[in-house]
N, CA, C and O of each residue as an XYZ file, in Angstrom:
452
protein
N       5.059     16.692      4.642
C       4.278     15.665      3.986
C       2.855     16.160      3.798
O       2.164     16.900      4.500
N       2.625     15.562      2.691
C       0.787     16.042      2.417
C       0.014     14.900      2.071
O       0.303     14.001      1.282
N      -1.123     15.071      2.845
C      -1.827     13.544      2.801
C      -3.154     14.304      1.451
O      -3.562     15.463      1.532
N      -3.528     13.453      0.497
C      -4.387     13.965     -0.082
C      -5.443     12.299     -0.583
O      -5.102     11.116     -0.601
N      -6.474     12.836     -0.847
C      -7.733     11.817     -0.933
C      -7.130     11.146     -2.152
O      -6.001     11.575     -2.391
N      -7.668      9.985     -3.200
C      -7.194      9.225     -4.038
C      -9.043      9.068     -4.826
O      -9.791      8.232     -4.321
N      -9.294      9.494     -5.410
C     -11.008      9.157     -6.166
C     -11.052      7.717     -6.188
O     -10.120      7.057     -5.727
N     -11.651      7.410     -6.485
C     -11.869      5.854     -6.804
C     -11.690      5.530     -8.316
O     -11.108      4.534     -8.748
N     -12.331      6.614     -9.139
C     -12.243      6.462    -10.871
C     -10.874      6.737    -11.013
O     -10.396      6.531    -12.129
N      -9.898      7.298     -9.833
C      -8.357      7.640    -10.513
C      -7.316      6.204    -10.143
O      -6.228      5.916    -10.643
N      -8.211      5.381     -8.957
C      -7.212      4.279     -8.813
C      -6.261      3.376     -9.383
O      -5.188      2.970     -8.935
N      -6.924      3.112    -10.579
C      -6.123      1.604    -11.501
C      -5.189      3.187    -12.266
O      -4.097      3.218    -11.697
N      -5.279      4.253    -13.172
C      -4.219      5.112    -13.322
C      -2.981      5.116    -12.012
O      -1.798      4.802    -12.144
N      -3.548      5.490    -10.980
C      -2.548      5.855     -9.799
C      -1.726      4.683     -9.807
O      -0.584      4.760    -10.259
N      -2.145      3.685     -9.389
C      -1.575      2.597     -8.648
C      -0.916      1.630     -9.958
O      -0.468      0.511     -9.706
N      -0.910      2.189    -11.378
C      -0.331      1.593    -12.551
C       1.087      2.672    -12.518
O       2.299      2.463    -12.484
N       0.265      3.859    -12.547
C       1.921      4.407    -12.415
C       2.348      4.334    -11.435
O       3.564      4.528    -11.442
N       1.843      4.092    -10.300
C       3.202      4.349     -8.832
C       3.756      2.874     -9.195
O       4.981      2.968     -9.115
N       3.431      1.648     -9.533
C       4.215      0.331     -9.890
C       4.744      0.645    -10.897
O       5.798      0.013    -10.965
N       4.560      1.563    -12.128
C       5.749      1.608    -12.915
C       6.967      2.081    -12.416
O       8.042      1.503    -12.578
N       6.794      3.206    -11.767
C       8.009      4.231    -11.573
C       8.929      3.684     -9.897
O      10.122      3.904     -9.691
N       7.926      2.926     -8.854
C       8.322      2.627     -7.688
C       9.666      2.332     -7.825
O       9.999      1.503     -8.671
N      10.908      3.150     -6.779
C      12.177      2.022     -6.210
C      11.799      1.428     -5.735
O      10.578      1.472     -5.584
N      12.528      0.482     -5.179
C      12.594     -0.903     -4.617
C      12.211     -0.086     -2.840
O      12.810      0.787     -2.211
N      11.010     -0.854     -2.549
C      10.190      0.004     -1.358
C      10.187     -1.449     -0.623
O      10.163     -2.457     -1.330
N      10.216     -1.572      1.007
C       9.557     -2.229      1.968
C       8.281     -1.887      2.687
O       8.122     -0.710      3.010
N       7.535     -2.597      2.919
C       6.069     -2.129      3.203
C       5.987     -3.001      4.582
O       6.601     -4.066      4.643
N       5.316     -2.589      5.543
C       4.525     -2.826      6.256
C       3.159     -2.890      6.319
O       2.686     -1.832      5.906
N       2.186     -3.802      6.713
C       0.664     -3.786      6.161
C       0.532     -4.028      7.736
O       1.187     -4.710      8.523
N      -0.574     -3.198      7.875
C      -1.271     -3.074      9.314
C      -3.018     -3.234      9.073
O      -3.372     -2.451      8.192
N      -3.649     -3.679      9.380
C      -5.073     -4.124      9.551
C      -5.691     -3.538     10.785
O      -5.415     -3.995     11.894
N      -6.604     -2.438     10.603
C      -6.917     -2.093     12.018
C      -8.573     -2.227     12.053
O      -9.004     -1.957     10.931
N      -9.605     -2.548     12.954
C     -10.626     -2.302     13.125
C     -10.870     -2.634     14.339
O     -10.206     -3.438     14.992
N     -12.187     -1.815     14.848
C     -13.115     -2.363     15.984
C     -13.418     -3.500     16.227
O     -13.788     -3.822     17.356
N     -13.323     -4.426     15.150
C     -13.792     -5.730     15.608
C     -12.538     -6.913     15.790
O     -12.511     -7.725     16.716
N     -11.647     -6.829     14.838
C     -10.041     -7.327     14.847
C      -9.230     -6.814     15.451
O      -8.204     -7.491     15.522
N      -9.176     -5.346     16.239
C      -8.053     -5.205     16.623
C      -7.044     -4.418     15.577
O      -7.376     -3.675     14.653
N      -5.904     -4.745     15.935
C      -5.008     -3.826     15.087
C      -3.986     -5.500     14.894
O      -3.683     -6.188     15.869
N      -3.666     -5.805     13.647
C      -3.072     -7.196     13.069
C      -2.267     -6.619     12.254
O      -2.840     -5.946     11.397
N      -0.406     -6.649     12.180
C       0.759     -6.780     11.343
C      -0.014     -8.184     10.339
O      -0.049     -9.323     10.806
N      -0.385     -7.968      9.433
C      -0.406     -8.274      7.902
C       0.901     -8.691      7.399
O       0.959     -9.919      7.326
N       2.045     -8.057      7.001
C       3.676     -8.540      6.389
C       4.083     -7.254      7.494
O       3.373     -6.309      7.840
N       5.610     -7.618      7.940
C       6.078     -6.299      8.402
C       7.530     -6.462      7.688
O       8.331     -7.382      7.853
N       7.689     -4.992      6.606
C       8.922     -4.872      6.410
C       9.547     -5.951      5.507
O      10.535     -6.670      5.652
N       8.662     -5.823      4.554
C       8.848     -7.065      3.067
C       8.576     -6.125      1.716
O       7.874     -5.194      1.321
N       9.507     -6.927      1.341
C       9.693     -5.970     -0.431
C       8.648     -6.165     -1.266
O       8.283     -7.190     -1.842
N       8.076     -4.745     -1.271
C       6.661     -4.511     -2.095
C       7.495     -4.782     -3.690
O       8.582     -4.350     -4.074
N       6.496     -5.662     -4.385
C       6.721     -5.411     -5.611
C       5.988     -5.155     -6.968
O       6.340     -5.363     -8.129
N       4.576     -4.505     -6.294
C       3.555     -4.074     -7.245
C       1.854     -3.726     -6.271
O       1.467     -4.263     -5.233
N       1.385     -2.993     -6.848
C       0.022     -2.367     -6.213
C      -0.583     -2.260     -7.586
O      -0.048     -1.798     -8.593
N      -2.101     -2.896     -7.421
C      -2.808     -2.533     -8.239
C      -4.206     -2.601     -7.904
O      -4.637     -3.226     -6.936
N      -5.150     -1.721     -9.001
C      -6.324     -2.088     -8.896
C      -7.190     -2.443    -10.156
O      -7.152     -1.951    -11.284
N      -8.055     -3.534     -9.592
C      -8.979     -4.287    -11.268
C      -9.890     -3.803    -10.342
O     -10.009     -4.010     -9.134
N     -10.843     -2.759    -11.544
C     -12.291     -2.383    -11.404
C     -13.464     -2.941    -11.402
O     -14.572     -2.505    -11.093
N     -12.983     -4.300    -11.907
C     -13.967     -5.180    -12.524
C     -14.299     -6.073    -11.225
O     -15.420     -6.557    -11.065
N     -13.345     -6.240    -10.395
C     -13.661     -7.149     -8.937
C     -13.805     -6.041     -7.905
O     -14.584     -6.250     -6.975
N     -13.011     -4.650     -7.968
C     -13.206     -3.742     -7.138
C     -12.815     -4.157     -5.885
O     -13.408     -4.320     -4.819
N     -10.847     -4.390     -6.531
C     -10.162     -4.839     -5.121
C      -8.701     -4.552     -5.486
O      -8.375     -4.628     -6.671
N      -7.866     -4.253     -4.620
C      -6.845     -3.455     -4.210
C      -5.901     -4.608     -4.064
O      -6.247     -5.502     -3.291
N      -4.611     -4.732     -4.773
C      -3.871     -6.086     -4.762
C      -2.540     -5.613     -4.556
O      -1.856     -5.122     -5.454
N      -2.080     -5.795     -3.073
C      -0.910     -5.279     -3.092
C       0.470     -6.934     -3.155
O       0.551     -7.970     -2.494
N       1.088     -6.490     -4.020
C       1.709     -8.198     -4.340
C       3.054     -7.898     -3.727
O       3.617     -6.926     -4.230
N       3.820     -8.635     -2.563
C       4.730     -9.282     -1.549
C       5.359     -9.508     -2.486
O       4.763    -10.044     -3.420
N       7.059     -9.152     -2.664
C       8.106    -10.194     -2.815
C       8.092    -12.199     -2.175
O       8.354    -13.203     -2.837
N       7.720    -12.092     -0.840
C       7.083    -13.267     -0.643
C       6.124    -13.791     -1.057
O       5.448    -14.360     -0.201
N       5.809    -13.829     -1.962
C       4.773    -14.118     -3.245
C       3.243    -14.260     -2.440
O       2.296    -14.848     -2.963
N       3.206    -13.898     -1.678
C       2.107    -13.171     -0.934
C       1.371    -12.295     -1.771
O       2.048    -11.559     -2.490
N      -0.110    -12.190     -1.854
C      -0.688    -10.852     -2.047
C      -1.894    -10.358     -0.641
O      -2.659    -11.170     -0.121
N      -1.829     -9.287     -0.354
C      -2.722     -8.457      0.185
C      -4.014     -7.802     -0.180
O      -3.859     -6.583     -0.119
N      -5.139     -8.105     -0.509
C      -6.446     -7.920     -1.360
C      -6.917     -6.900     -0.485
O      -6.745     -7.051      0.724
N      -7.208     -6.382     -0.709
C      -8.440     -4.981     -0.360
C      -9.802     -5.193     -0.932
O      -9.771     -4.601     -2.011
N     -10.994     -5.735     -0.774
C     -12.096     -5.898     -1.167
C     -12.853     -4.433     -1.419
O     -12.767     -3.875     -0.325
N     -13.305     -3.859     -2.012
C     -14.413     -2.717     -2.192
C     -13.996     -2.003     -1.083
O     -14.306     -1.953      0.107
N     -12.700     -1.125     -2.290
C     -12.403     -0.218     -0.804
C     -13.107      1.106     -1.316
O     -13.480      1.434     -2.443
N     -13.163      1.830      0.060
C     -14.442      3.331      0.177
C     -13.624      4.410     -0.089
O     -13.767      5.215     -1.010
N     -12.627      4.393      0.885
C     -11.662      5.356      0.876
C     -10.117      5.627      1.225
O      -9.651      5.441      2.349
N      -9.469      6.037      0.252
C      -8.331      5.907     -0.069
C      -7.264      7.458      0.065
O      -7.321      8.452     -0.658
N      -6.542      7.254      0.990
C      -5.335      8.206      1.531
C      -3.881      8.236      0.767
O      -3.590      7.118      0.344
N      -3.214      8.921      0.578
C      -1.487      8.545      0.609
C      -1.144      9.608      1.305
O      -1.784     10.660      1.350
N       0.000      9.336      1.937
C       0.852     10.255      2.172
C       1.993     10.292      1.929
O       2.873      9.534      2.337
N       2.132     11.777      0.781
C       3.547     11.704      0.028
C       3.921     13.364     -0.203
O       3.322     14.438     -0.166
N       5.026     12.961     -0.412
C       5.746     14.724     -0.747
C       6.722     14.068     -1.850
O       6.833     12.915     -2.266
N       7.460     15.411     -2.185
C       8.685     15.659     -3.052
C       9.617     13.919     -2.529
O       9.966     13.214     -3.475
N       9.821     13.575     -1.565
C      10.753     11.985     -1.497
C      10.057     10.890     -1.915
O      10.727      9.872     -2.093
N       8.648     10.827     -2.157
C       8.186      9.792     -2.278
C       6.927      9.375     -1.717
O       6.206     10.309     -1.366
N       6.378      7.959     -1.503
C       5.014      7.801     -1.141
C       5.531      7.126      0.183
O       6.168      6.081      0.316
N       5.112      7.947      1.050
C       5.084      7.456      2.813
C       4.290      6.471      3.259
O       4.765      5.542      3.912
N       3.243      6.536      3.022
C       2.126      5.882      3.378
C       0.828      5.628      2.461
O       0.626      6.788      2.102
N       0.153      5.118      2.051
C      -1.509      4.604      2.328
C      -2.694      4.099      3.139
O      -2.783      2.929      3.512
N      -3.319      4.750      3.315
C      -4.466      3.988      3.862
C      -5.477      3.782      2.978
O      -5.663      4.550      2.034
N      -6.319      2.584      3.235
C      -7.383      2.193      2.519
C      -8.264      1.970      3.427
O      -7.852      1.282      4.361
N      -9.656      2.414      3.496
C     -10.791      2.385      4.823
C     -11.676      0.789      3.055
O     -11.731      0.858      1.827
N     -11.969      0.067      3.758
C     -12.717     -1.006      3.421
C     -14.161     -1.080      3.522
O     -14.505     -0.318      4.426
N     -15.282     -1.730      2.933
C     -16.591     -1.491      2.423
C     -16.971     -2.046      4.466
O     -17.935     -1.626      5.106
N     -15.947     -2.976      4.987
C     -15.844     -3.318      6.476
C     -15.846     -2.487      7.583
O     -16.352     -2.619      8.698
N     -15.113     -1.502      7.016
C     -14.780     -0.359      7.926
C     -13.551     -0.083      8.419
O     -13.059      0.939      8.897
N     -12.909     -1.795      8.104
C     -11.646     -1.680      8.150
C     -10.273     -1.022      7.623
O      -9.966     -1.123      6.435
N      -9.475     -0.360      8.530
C      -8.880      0.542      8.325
C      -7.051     -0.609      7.303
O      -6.362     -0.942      8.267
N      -6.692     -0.869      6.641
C      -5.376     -1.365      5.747
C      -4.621     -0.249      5.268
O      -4.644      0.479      4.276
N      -3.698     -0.405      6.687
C      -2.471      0.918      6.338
C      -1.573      0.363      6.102
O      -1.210     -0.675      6.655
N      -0.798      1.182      4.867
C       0.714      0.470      3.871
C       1.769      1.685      3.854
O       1.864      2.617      3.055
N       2.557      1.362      5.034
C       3.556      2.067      5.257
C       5.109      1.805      4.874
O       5.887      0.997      5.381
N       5.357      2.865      3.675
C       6.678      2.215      2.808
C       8.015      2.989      3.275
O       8.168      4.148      3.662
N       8.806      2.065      3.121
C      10.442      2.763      3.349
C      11.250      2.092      2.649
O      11.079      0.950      2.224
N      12.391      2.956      2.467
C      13.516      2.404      1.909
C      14.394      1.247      2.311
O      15.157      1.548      3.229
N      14.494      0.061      1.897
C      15.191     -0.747      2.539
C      17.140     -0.147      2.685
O      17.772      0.721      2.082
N      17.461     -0.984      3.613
C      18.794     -0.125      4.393
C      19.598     -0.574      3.817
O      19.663     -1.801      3.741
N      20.951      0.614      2.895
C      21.540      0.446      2.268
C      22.928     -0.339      3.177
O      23.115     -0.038      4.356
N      23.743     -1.257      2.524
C      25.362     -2.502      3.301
C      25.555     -1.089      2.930
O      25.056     -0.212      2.224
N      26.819     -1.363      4.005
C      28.354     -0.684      3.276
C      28.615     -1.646      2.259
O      27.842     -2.577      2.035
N      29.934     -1.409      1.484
C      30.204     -2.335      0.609
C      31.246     -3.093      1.160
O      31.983     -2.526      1.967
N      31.456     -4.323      0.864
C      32.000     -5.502      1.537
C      33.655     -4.785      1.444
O      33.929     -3.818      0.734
N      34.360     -5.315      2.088
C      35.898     -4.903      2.210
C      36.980     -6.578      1.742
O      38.210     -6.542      1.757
């Protein structure tokens, strides 16, 4: 796996194509800081879009549970991905707060008998 930085001017490109092309991913959202602690956000719910508007300069990750996850003026931005796919994100916040989005494949049934 290779973790590489994300610019800020490349965000709304990135995060338009990784929602075009995404399979069907489960995410975990973790919230970590010095002052909160470390807080499960959704654990293990069907992501069904990431984006970013430049114009509010906030990070919208949208829940199958019709939930969304906002990122306010984020600083700095991680993924970690290879050749299978996108493993992870982190987003460090204008807070300091650390919003890690850790994706997996949801688990394939056998097929019914």
């Amino acid at each position: 796996m290779a973790t590489h930085k994300i610019e800020k001017e490349d965000l709304k490109h990135y995060f338009d194509h990784f929602s075009s092309v995404m399979p069907t991913q489960l995410v975990e959202i973790e919230v970590a800081g010095l002052d909160i602690g470390d807080q499960i956000e959704a654990e293990w719910v069907p992501l069904t879009g990431i984006s970013y508007d430049p114009k509010d300069d906030v990070i919208v990750t949208s829940l199958d549970d019709k939930l969304d996850h906002n990122i306010r003026k984020p600083k700095d931005i991680y993924v970690d991905e290879d050749d299978a796919g996108i493993h992870s994100i982190e987003v460090t916040c204008s807070e300091g707060h650390k919003h890690i989005l850790k994706l997996r494949n949801p688990l394939e049934l056998p097929p019914a008998k």
